[in-house]
C-alpha positions in Angstrom: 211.0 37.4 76.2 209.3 37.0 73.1 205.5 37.3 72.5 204.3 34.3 71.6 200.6 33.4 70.4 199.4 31.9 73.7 200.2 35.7 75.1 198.3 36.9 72.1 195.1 35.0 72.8 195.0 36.2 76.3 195.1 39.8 75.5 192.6 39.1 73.0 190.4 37.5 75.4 191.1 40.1 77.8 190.8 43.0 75.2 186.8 41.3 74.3 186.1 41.5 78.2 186.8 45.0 78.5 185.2 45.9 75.3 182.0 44.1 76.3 182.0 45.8 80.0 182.2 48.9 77.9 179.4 48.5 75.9 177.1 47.7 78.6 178.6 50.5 80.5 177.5 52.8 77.6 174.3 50.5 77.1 173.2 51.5 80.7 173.9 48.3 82.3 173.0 45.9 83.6 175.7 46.5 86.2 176.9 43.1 87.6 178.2 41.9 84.2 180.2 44.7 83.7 181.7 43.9 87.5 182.4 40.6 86.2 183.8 41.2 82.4 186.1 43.9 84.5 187.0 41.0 86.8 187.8 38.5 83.6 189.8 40.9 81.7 192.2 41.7 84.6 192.4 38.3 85.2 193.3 37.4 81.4 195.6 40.2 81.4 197.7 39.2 85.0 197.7 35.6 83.6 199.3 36.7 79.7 202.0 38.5 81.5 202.6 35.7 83.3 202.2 33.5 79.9 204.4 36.1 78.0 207.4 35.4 81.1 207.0 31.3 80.8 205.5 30.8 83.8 202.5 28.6 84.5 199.1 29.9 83.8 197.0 28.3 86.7 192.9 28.2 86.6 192.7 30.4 89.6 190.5 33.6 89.5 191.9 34.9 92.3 193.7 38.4 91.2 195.7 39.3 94.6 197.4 36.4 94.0 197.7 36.4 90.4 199.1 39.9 90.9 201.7 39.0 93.5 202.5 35.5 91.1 203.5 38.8 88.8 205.2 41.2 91.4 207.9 38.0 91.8 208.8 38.8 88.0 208.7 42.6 88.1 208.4 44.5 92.0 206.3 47.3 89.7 203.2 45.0 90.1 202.8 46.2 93.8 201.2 48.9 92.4 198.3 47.0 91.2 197.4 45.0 94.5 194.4 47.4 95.3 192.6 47.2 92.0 193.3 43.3 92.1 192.1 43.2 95.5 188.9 45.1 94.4 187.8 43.7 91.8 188.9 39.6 92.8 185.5 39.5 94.8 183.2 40.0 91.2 184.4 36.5 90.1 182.3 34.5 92.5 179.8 37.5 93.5 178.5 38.3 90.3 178.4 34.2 89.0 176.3 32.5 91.3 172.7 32.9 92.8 172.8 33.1 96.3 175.7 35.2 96.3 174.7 37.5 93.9 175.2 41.1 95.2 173.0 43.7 93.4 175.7 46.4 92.7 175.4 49.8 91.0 176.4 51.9 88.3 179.3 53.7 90.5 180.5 49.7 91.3 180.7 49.0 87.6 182.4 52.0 86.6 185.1 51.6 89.6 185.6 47.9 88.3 185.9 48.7 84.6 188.2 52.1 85.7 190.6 49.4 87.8 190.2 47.3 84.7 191.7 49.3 81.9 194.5 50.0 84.8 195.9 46.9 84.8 195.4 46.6 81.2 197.5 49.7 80.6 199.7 48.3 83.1 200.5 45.2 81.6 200.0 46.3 77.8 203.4 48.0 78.4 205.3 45.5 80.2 204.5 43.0 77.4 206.3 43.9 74.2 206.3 41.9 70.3 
């Protein structure tokens, strides 16, 4: 496998959405778009691993199955179903109005923690 530019820009991408959940974690909030800049950079990551093995990058935002679109390439991905699970429901919860949740500083921290898991995770499966 070779990592190509298209991977690049999605660990970019993903890198800014952890980096801005961070700084609004040290900021003191506000909580939900941390929630939801956890759930993008996951997402971002899942999809350039999939990007950096050639497969299709769908628009889906759903991370369980992002995760298990991943797992088909490498089994070790199983380990990440929990925190994809976990933090899938931020997509829609913390975009729209009337599903808008009002979660906490202990919800943000979980989502940027299962964040910078997955982007461990994959950082180290995809090599230059």
């Amino acid at each position: 496998m070779q990592r190509t530019q298209y991977v690049d820009l999605w660990i970019i991408r993903a890198s800014e959405d952890i980096d801005a959940a961070e700084a609004l974690l040290e900021a003191g909030g506000p909580w939900n778009p941390i929630c939801f800049h956890a759930q993008q950079a996951a997402e971002k990551y899942l999809k350039a691993f999939l990007a950096f093995h050639n497969k299709n990058v769908g628009k889906i935002h759903q991370l369980d199955s992002l995760a298990s679109d991943c797992e088909l390439i490498d089994k070790e991905f199983i380990t990440l179903r929990e925190d994809a699970i976990h933090l899938t429901h931020f997509y829609i919860s913390t975009r729209y109005p009337a599903d808008i949740p009002t979660y906490g500083k202990t919800d943000a921290k979980h989502a940027l923690e299962a964040a910078r898991r997955i982007s461990e995770f994959v950082s180290k499966k995809i090599v230059k």
